[in-house]
N, C-alpha and C positions, 0 to 999 in steps of 0.2 A: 348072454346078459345084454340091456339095454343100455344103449350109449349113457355116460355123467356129462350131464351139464355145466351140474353147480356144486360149487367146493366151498365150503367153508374155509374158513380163515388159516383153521389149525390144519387144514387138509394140503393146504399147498405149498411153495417154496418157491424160492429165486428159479429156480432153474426152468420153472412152468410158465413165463411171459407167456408165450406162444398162446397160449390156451387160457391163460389171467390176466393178461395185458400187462403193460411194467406199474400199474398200481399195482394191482390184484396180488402182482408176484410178490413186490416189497411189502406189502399189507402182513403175507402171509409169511414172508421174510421175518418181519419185526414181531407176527407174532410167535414165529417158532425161537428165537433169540429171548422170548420172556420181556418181548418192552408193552408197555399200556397200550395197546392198541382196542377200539372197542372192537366185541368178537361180533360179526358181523357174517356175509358170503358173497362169493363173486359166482355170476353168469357169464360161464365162460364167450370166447370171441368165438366158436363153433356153434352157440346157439343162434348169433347175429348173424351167420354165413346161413344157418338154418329157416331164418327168419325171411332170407330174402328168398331162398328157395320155397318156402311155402304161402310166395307172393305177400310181402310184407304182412306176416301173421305170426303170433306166436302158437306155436298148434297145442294142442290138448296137453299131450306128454309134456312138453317141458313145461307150460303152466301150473302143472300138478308139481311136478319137482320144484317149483322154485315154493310152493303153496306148501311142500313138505320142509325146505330149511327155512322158512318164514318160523315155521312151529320147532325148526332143531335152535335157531335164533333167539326166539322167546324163552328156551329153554334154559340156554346158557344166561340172558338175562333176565330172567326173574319176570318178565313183564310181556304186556298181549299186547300185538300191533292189531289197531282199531277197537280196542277195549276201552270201555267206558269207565270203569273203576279201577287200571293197573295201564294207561296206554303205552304200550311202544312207538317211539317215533323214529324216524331212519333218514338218512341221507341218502342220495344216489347218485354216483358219480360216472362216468365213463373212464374208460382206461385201456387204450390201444395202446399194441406193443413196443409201436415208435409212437412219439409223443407230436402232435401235428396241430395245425389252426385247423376251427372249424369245429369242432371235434363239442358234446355238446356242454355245457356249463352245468357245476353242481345243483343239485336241488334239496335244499336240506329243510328241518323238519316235518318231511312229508311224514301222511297219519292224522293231522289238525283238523278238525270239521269244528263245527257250533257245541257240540256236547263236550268232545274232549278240552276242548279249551277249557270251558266251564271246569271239567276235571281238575285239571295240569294248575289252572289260577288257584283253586280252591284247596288244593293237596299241596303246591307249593306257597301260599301264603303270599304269594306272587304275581298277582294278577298282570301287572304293569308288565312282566315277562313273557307271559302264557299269550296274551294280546300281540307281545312286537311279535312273540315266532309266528303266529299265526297270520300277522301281515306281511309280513317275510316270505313264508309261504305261496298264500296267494300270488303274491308278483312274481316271485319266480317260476312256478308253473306257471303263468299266466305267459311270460314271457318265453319261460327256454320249451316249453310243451305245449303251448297252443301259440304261440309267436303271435301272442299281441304285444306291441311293444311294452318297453321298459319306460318309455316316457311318458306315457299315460298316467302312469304309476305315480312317478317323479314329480308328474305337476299335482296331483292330489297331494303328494307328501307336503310340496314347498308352501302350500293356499292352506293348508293345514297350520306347518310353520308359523308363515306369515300373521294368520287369527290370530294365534295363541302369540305372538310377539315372541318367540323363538329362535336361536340359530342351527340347533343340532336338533337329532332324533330321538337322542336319549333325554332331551329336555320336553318330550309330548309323556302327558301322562298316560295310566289306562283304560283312563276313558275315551283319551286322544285316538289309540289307536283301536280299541274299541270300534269307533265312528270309522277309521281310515279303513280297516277289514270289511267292514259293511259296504264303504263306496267302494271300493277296490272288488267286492265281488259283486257290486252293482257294472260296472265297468266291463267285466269279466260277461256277463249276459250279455248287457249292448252290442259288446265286436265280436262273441260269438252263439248270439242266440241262443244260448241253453243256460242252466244254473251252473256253478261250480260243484265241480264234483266234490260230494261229501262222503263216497265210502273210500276208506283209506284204501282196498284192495283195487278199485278202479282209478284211486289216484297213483298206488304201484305200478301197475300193468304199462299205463300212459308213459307214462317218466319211462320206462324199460325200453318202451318202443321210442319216445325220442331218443335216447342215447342209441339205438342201433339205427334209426333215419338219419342223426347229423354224420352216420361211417359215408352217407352216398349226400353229402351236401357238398354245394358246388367250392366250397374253398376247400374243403379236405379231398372233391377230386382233384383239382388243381393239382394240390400240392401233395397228392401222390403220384400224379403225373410224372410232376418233374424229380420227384424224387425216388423214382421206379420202388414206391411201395405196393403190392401187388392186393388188389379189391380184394382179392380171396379171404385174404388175413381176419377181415373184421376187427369188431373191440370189443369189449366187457364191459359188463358192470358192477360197479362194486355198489351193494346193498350193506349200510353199518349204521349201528343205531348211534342216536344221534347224542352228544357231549355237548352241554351249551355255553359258550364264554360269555354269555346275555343272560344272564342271570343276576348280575350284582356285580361292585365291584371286587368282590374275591375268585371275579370268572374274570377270562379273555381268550384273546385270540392271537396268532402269531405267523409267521414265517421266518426263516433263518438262514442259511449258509454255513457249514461248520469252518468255513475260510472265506477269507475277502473275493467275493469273483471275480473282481477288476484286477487286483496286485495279487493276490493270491496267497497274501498274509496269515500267517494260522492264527486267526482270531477269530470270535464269533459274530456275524453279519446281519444285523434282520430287522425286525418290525414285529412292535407289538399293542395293542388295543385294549384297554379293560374295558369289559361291559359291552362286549360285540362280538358278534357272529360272523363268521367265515369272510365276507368279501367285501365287511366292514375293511380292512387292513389295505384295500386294494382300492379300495371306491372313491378314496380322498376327500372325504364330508368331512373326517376328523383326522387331525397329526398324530400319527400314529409315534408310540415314545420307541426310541432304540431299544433295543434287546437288552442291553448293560441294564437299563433300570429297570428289568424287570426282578432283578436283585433286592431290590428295594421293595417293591409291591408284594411280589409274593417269594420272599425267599428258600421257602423248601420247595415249593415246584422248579425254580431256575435252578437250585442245587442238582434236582433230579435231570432236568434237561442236560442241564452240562454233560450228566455221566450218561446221560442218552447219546450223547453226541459223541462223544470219545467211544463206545460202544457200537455206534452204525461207522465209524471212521474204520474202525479197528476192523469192523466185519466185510463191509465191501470195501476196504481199501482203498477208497477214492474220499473227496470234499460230497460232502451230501448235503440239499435241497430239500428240505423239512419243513412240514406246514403242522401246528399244534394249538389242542386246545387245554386252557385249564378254569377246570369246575371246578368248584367250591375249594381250590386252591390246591385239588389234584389234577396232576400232568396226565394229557393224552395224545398220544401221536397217530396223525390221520394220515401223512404221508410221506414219503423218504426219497428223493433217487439222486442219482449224481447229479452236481452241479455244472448247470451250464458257467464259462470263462472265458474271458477274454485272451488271448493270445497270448499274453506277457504273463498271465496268471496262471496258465496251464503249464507254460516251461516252469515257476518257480514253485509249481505243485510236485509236478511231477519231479523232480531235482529233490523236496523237501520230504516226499513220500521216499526214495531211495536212502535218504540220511538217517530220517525214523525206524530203514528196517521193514517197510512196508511191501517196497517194492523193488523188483530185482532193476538191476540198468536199464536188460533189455524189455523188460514191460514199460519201463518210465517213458521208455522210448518210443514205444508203439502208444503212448496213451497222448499224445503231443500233436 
């Protein structure tokens, strides 16, 4: 039998880092536990070990394999990636088994060319939405897949702003960003001579292959240098279709902590966006609200989370580091792992995890 690549979501588990990276594993972790996670699949770290042996190429075979769970994908959700009348659209993330700098940044609603958009506006009633993802888009492949910068970008956005008498990006309409997509893939020619690519399969491929070039980029050699992580290992990628918290304000975007990382207080920790997509929360354009109010905004998703939380607490036993979206006012969880802490937070965790029942002494002790 011929080596597996790629494993679907339902296919994997905690125990397979090595081979799904620590996304890939907790992905398929939360989704064998029964939590919302979109069904999606990872390319395992053996194809990116593969990749460099057949001189940075992905060879025939496994492009067929990933071209087969693209269509097991569509399956499970209802919808065709690069279709015109039903599109699928997908994220791409990378995910080594130790978590490292360097390493390459999300690309999410890849799939968006000129026609689909037209789709996604006209099917969703939504045009104003279908517009930001697709400018979204473009800068982010523009930036983490063809490395033109991200400031190029930045200053279209702000002379955009600025016309329109503007402070935020949610205050450009759709015809704003309409106009912004256009120069932005005007841009995109200029610093690298070609058009944007508009079939969604050659914008997959691309995205695939940066996440396995930033495994040999000069900060993640660094810092497996010093941290005797060994080149062999590679990382993954995890391929999941895409959940939008930009859609309105009954969508958003989050991160959390199931405990304070600093004091190590069991309480819930995070940041949260309405009406923004993934690195909205992190970019500091907008004040993102604490997590508490998102009680307020949308009460049965925070309900939900909660018991998400008390559920990955109970299952790995540790404080976990969750990043989540919610559409149309249902909860989705994109990612899970232990939380990084501070020193003083890790003795009162681990002390607090022993009281709960959770954990024996002598593991509280080895986790310190």
């Amino acid at each position: 039998m011929s080596k597996k690549y790629v494993y679907l979501f339902s296919e994997g588990n905690a125990n397979m880092r090595e081979l799904l990276g620590g996304k890939g594993a907790n992905l398929a972790e939360m989704t064998h536990i029964g939590l919302p996670v979109p069904q999606g699949f990872t390319i395992s770290t053996e194809a990116c070990t593969q990749y460099y042996e057949d001189g940075k190429q992905i060879n025939p075979d496994i492009q067929a394999e990933i071209m087969e769970y693209i269509s097991k994908m569509e399956e499970i959700n209802g919808k065709k990636f690069g279709d015109k009348e039903n599109p699928l659209l997908v994220s791409v993330r990378s995910g080594a088994r130790a978590s490292m700098p360097g390493m390459m940044d999300t690309i999410l609603n890849l799939g968006l060319n000129e026609e689909v958009v037209e789709t996604i506006a006209k099917k969703s009633g939504n045009p104003r939405w279908a517009w930001d993802c697709y400018r979204r888009f473009i800068q982010m492949f523009s930036d983490v897949v063809m490395e033109v910068g991200k400031k190029y970008f930045e200053q279209l956005i702000d002379k955009m702003k600025a016309e329109k008498g503007v402070v935020y990006d949610v205050d450009l309409t759709a015809d704003d960003l309409k106009n912004l997509a256009n120069q932005f893939k005007a841009e995109y020619k200029e610093k690298i001579g070609a058009d944007f690519p508009s079939d969604p399969k050659v914008q997959l491929f691309e995205a695939i292959k940066a996440v396995f070039r930033s495994w040999d980029n000069p900060r993640a050699n660094v810092y497996r240098r010093d941290n005797d992580i060994p080149y062999s290992w590679g990382t993954a990628v995890n391929v999941m279709p895409m959940v939008f918290g930009n859609m309105g304000n009954d969508c958003g975007t989050g991160v959390a902590f199931t405990r304070d990382p600093a004091t190590g207080e069991k309480k819930l920790m995070g940041e949260f966006l309405i009406n923004a997509q993934g690195e909205d929360v992190v970019a500091g354009v907008r004040t993102p609200m604490k997590i508490q109010e998102m009680a307020d905004k949308f009460p049965e998703a925070f309900k939900q989370f909660q018991d998400v939380c008390k559920i990955l607490e109970n299952h790995y036993r540790d404080m976990q580091d969750m990043e989540f979206t919610v559409e149309n006012n249902k909860l989705y969880m994109l990612q899970t792992r232990n939380g990084k802490r501070s020193a003083q937070a890790a003795l009162k965790i681990a002390c607090d995890l022993v009281d709960e029942g959770m954990r024996t002494p002598e593991e509280a002790v080895l986790m310190i």
